[in-house]
C-alpha positions in Angstrom: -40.4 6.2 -14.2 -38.9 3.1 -15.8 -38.1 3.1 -19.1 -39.5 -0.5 -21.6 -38.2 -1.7 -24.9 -38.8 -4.3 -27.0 -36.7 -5.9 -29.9 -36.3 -8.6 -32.5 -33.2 -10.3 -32.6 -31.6 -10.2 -35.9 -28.9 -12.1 -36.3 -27.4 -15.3 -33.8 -25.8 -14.2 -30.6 -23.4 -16.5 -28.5 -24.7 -14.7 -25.5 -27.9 -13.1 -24.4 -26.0 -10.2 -21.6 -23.6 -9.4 -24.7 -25.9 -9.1 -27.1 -28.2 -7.0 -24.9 -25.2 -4.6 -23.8 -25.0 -3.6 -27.4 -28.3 -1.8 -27.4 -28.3 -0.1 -24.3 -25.5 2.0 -24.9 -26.4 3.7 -21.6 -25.7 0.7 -19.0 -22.1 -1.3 -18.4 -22.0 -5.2 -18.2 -22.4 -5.4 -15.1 -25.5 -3.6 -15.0 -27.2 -5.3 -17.9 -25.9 -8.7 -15.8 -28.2 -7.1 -13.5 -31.3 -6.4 -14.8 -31.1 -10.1 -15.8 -30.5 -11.9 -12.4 -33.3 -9.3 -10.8 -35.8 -10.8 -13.7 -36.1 -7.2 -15.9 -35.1 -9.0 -18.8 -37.8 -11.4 -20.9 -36.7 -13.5 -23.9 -39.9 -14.6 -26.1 -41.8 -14.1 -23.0 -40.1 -16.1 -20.4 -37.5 -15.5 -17.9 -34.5 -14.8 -19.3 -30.8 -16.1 -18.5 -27.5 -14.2 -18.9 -25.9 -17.0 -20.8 -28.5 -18.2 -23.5 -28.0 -18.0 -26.8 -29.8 -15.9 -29.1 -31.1 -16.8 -32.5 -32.9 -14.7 -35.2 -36.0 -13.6 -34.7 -36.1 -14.1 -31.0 -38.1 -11.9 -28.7 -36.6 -9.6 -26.2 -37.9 -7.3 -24.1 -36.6 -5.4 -20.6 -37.3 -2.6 -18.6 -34.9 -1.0 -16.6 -36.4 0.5 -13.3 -35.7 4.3 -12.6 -33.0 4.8 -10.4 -33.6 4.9 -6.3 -32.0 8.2 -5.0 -29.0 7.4 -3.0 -29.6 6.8 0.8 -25.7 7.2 0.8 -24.5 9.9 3.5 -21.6 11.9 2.8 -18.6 11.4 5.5 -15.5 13.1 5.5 -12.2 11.1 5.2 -8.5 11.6 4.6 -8.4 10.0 1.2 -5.0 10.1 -0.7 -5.8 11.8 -4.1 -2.7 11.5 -6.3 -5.0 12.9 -9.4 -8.2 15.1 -9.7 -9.9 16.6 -13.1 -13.7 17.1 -14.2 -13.7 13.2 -15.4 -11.7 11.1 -13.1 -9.9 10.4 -9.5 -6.9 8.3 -8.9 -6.7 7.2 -5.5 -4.3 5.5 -2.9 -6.5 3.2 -1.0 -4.9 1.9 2.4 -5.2 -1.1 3.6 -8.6 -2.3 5.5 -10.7 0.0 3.8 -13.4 -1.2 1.6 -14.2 0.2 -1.5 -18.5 0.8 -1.8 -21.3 -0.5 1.0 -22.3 -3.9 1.1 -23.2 -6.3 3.6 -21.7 -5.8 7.0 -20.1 -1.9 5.7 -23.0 0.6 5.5 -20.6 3.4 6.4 -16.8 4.2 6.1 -16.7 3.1 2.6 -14.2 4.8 -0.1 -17.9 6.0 -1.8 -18.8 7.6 1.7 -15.5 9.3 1.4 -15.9 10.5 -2.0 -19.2 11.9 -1.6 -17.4 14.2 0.9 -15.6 15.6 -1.1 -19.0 16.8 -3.4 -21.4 15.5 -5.4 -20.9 15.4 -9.2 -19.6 11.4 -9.4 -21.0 8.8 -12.5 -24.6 6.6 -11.9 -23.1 3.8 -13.7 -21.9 1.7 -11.1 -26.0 2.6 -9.0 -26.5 4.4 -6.4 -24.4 2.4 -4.0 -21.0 2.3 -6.1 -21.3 6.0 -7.2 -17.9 6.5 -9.8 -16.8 3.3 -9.0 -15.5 1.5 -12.4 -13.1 -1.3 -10.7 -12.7 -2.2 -7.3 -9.8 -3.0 -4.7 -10.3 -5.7 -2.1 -10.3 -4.4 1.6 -7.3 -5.4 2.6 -5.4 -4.5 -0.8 -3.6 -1.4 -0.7 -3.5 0.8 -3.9 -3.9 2.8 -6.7 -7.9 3.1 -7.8 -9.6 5.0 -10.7 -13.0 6.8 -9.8 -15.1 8.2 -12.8 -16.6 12.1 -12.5 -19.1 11.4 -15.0 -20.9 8.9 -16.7 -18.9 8.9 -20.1 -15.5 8.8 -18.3 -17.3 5.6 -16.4 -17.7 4.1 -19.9 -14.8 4.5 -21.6 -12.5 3.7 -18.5 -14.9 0.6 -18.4 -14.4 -0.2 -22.0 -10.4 0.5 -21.6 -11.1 -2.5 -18.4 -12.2 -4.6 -21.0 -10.1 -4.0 -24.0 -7.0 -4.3 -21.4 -5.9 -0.7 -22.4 -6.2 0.0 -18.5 -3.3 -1.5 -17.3 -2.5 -2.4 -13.7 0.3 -3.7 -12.0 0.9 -5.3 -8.1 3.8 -6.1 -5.7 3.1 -9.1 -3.9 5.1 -11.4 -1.3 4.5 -14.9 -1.8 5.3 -18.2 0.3 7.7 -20.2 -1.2 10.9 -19.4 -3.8 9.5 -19.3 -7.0 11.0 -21.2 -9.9 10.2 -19.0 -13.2 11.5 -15.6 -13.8 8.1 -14.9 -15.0 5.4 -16.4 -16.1 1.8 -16.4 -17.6 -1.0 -18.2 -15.5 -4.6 -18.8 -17.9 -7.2 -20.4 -15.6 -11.0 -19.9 -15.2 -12.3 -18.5 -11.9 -15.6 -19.2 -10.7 -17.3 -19.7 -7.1 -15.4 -22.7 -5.0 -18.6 -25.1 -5.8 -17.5 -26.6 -2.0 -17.3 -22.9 -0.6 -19.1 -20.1 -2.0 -17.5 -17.5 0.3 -14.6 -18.2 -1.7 -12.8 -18.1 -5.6 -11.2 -21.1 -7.2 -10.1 -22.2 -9.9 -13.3 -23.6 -11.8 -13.5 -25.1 -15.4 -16.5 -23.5 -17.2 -15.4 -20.8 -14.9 -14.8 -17.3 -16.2 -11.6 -16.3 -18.3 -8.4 -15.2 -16.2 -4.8 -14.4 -16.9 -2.6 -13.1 -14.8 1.3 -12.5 -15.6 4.0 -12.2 -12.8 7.6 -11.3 -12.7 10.0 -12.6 -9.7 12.2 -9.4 -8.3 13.6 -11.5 -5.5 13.5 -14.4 -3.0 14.5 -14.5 0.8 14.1 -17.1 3.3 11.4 -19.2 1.5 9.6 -16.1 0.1 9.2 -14.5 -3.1 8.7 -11.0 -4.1 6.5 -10.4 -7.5 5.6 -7.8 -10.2 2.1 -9.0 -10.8 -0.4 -7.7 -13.9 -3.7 -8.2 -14.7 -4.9 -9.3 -17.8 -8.5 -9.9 -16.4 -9.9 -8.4 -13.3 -12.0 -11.5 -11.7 -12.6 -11.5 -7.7 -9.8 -12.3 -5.7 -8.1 -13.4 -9.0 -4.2 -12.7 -8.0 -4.9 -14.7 -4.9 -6.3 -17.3 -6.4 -4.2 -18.1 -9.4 -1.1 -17.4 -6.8 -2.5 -20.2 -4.3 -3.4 -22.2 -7.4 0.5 -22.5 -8.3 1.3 -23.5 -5.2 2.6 -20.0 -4.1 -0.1 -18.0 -1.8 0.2 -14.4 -1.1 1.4 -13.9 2.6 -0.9 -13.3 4.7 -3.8 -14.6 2.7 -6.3 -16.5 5.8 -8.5 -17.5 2.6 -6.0 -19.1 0.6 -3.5 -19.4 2.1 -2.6 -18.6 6.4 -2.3 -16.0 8.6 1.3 -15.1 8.9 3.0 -13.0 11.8 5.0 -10.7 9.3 2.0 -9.1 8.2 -1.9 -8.7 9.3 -3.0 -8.9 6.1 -2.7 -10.6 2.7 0.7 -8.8 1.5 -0.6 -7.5 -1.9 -0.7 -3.8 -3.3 -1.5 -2.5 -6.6 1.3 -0.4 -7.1 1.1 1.1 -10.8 -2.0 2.3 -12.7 -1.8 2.9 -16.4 -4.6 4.5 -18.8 -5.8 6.8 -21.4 -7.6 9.8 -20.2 -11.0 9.6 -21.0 -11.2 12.8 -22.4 -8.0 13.9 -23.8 -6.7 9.9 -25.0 -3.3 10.9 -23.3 -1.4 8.0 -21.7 -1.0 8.5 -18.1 0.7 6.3 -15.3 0.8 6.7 -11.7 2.7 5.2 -9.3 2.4 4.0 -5.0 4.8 2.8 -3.1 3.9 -0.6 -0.9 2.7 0.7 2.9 5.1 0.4 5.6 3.2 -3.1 6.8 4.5 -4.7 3.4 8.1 -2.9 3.4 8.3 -4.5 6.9 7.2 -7.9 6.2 9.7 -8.2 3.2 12.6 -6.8 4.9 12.3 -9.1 7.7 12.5 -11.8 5.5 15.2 -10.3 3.4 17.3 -9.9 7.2 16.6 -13.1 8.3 18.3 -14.6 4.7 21.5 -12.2 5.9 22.0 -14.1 8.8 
């Protein structure tokens, strides 16, 4: 059954999806964004929209619709587990494969994969992103986090929002870049002229990323890369937006023979266990595709 609520707002709210996260202790952001957008969510009786600001003594009201068993079949896959306890996963993802169903990938997902290895992961994320707390584009290989149990999802999820979850990527970029590091703040929203893509967007969504240069050869860079935010495609998109594109990147940047794919990994994964509060970090070497791609270009600066 679903489950109905109503409340009075009592105090002004800069935000309607904040304001209604902090009552339902029981659903992440992105699933209150949700409930919104699919029209579960009623503000003194109308429609309501994520963004509207709340005053006292508005109405709200929601219901949030009982949860559809998973159609999701188990498949069995040769995942790379470099951690496993009762609250959480740490995964190296290759390259190519994508991280829950959507569109175009009904099977051979990293969910598939995980349901078979058992059942027992976190309803958070639905029934299509079982466990899932953040996700890894297809073609980035990495480290990723996958929560046992519902209040392992939340607190990783706060830790994603607090930036106590760190995470750090190598990536090769075109072009020698200037700075020895740097700090890039720009908004990212959907390119208003494509919305297949990311761009830079003002009134866009908040996004930092910081990078460090390692190296340069033959026109390239090599960078230490962390998140502050975790916006789609955001390392890709801030890089192209400086002028520097991943390699490899056909979306924002080209195709390059080195490598068949944008030449980004996330290579270290820092958090607090859920549990416990200990610090943990793991660590992944880039695939042989990227060591390839920057040694070539290191070889050809040799000659």
């Amino acid at each position: 059954m679903s489950e109905a609520a109503q409340h009075i707002v009592t105090a002004d709210a800069p935000r309607l999806d904040q304001y209604l996260a902090g009552l339902l202790s029981g659903q992440s952001r992105s699933q209150v964004h949700r409930l919104i957008v699919d029209g579960h969510v009623r503000l003194n009786d109308a429609p309501a929209r994520a963004a509207t600001k709340l005053h006292a003594g508005d109405r709200l009201s929601w219901e949030v619709p009982a949860t559809a068993p998973s159609r999701l079949e188990a498949e069995s896959m040769d995942l790379r587990v470099l951690y496993e306890d009762e609250d959480l996963v740490v995964i190296d993802k290759p390259a190519g494969l994508v991280v829950h169903p959507g569109p175009g990938h009904s099977t051979g997902t990293l969910v598939h994969g995980l349901l078979g290895r058992g059942p027992g992961w976190s309803t958070i994320g639905g029934v299509e992103r079982p466990g899932i707390v953040h996700r890894l584009d297809r073609d980035t290989s990495g480290l990723i986090v996958v929560a046992r149990n519902d209040q392992a999802h939340r607190e990783l999820a706060r830790q994603l929002q607090e930036r106590v979850m760190t995470r750090r990527y190598r990536a090769i970029v075109v072009g020698e870049v200037a700075d020895q590091a740097a700090r890039i703040e720009a908004a990212i929203a959907r390119d208003p002229k494509n919305r297949q893509r990311m761009a830079v967007v003002a009134g866009g969504r908040e996004a930092t990323t910081e990078f460090r240069r390692l190296a340069v050869a033959d026109g390239h860079s090599l960078l230490a890369v962390t998140l502050g935010t975790g916006r789609t495609h955001q390392i890709r998109v801030h890089l192209a937006y400086i002028h520097h594109p991943v390699l490899g990147d056909p979306v924002y940047g080209r195709r390059s023979l080195l490598i068949a794919r944008p030449a980004l990994h996330a290579e270290a994964l820092t958090l607090r266990h859920p549990r416990t509060g200990k610090a943990i970090t793991w660590e992944s070497r880039p695939p042989d595709d990227f060591e390839l791609a920057w040694n070539s270009l290191s070889q050809r600066k040799m000659r």
